[in-house]
C-alpha positions, -999 to +999 in steps of 0.1 A: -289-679+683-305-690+715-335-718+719-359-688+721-348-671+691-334-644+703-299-633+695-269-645+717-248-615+723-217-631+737-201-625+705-168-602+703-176-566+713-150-555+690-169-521+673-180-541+641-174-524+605-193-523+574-186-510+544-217-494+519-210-497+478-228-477+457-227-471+424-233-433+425-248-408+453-272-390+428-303-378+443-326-411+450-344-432+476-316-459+476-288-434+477-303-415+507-309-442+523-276-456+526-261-427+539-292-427+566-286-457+577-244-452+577-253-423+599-280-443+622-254-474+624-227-449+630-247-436+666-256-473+670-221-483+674-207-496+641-179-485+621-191-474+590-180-464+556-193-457+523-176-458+490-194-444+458-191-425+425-195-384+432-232-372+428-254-346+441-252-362+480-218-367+479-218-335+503-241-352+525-219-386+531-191-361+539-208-342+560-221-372+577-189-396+579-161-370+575-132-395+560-153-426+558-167-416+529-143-427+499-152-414+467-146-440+434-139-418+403-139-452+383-173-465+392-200-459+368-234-468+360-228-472+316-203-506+314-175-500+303-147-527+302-116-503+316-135-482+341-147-515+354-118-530+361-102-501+374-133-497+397-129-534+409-095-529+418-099-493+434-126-517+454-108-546+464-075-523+474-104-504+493-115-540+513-079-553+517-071-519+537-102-517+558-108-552+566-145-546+570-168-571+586-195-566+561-194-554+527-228-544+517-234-534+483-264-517+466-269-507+432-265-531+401-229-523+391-218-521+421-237-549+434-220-570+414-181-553+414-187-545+448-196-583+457-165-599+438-137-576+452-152-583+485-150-621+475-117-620+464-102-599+495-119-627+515-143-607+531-162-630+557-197-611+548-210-600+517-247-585+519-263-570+489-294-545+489-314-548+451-336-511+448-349-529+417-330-552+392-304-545+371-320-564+341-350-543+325-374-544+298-355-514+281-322-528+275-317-553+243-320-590+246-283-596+251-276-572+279-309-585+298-299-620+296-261-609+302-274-594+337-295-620+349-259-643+341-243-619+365-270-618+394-270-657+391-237-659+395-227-637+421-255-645+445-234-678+449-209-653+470-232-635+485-243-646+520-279-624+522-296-607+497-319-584+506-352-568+483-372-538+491-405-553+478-419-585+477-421-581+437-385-582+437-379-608+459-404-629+439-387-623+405-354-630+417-359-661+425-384-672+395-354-660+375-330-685+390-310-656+413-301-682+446-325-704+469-351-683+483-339-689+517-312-665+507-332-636+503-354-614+527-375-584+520-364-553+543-387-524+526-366-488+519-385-468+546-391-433+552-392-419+583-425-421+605-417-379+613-426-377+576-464-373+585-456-339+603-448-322+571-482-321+555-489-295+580-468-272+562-490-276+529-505-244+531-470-227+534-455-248+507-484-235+484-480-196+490-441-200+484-452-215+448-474-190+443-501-219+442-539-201+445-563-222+467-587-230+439-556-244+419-549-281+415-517-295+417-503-327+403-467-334+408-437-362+393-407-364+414-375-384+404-348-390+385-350-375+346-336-410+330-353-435+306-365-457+337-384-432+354-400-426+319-405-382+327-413-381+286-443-399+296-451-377+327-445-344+303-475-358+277-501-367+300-494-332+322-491-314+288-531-327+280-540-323+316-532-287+313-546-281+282-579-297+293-579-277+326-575-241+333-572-238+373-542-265+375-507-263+377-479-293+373-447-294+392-413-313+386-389-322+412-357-337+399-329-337+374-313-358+346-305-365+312-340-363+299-352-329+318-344-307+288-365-329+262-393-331+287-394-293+291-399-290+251-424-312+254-446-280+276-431-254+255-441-268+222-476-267+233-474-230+246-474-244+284-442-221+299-435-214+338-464-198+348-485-234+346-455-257+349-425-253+369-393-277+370-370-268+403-347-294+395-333-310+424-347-302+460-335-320+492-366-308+507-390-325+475-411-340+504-420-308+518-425-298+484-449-326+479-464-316+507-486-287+484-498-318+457-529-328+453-522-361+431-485-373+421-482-384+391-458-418+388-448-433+350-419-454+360-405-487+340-395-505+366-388-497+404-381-509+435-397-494+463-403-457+449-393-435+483-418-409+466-449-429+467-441-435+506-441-397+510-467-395+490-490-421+513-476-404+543-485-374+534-522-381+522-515-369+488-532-401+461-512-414+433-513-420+400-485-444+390-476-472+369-481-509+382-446-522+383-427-542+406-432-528+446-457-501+437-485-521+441-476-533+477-482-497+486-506-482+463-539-503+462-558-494+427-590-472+434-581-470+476-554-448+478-546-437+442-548-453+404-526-477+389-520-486+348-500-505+324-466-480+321-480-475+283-516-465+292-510-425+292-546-418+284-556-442+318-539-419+339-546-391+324-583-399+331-573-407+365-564-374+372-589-354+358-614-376+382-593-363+411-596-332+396-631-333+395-641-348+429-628-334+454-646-359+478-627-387+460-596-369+470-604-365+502-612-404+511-581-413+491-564-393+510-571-410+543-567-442+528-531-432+516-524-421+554-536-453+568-518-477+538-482-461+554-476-484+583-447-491+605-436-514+577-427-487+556-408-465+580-370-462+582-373-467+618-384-503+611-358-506+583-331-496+608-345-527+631-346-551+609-313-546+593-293-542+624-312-578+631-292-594+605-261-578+607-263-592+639-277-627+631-247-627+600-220-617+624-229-646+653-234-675+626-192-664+613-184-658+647-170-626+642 
């Protein structure tokens, strides 16, 4: 670094590579984000790879980086003591043969796998990306304090960790994971273009078969115990029940989609008033015909959704965990509750429901709460900023 701060570029102009570790390229903010910014890096001038578990964007990275996407058949989210340390070996053969400047995990599992094996093939930078931690109020005492053991230790390797919300940041280090110094908050944007889409509402609605007077609430994510869709299913179930000119709609997949959908059937609520399409690359667009989404969530990160949601002027009503509250103010721009309080948010949206002039000023807040901080564009900036930073302090 120069006297004025700004970044000495005298360094090697050798193309620079970086390797991405997943754990699995499902459908989700953190996933599509990586390959993003493997493809934005890639027109930047980098060399960059990704290697992950195969999921639903698996034909994505391909697309995008042809060869340079490596798919891990061993690395999985569940431990499990042989997959693991096949996985870690898959990983550090991986980093041995590539050589990569930066290894930059993301993910818990392969946060930490991915960090060692880097370690141990004496990779000179190790960065790691948390979407949210690892350790979580649904696991048993034993596996929470087991992961915390893990984050502690392997941030001693790890030369910058990186959170997506402040929230994170903050409970990392009151939990003993490295010196704050170590981290820095880069938040999981979406891009600024993002605010185009809600012009297609109106289209989006006629393709649903939405009726003007009709309100629409929507959840979109991930059907798995941290995303908490059981609790999304009750409130919309009562919702529905309570009001006749409303409709709910699910974007997403998982484990728990098919115990979620009993949920509407057993209280004689079929397709006509709730719809499930599964998984949709173009959920925003989607989104784009909501008038309130609805957010239950354990635990998070910095929910991608909630961005669109903001961008697109659409108020939320979501649980107040971790980085959600650093986008959704409580009574500005949507609602937020305790992940337990069902009947809070249920009340929540049948006041949006009810006033529509409530909706609209939310609305406009929501637009104006999604800043520049919050786009991929300034996500893009900031991390190419420390890439760059990392490789002039190792000389590389």
């Amino acid at each position: 670094m120069s006297q004025s701060g700004k970044i000495d570029k005298t360094y090697s102009e050798r193309k620079k590579k970086i390797l991405h570790i997943i754990t699995k390229l499902e459908l989700g903010g953190a996933q599509l984000n990586t390959i993003l910014s493997a493809e934005q890096f890639t027109k930047m001038g980098y060399e960059v790879w990704i290697a992950a578990a195969q999921g639903s964007l698996s034909h994505k990275a391909a697309m995008i980086l042809g060869d340079h996407y490596i798919e891990l058949p061993f690395l999985c989210r569940n431990i499990s003591v042989l997959n693991d340390l096949r996985a870690f070996i898959s990983l550090f053969r991986l980093i041995k043969k590539l050589m990569p400047d930066i290894v930059h995990t993301h993910s818990s599992k392969a946060g930490i796998l991915g960090r060692w094996a880097a370690w141990f093939a004496g990779c000179r930078i190790i960065i790691h990306t948390a979407h949210g931690w690892g350790f979580n109020s649904l696991q048993s005492k034993f596996v929470y304090n087991f992961f915390i053991f893990l984050e502690r230790l392997t941030a001693k390797i790890t030369d910058r960790i990186i959170t997506v919300s402040d929230s994170n940041l903050e409970k990392a280090v009151s939990f003993g994971i490295g010196e704050k110094n170590k981290f820095i908050t880069i938040r999981s944007g979406i891009s600024e273009e993002t605010k185009k889409i809600a012009v297609q509402r109106q289209k989006a609605r006629d393709e649903l078969g939405i009726r003007d007077d009709e309100f629409i609430f929507m959840s979109v994510g991930n059907f798995k115990a941290q995303k908490n869709p059981l609790a999304s299913a009750r409130i919309a179930v009562k919702f529905l029940k309570k009001i006749s000119n409303a409709k709910y709609i699910s974007v997403g997949d998982g484990p728990l989609r098919a115990q979620a959908e009993k949920i509407f059937q057993a209280n004689g609520i079929f397709e006509d008033r709730a719809l499930f399409l599964g998984w949709r690359e173009d959920a925003c667009r989607i989104m784009s015909a909501a008038d309130a989404l609805l957010h239950t969530a354990y635990f998070e990160g910095l929910p991608r959704t909630l961005l669109e949601a903001c961008a697109l002027g659409i108020p939320a009503v979501a649980a107040e965990v971790d980085g959600i509250p650093e986008i959704i103010k409580d009574g500005e721009n949507g609602f937020l509750f305790s992940t337990d309080d069902e009947e809070g948010m249920l009340n929540a949206l049948l006041l949006l429901h009810e006033n529509s002039e409530l909706r609209k000023n939310m609305s406009l807040r929501a637009k104006s709460a999604f800043t520049k901080e919050f786009t991929i564009e300034r996500m893009f900036e900031k991390l190419d900023e420390e890439y760059r930073v990392m490789l002039e302090q190792k000389k590389i």
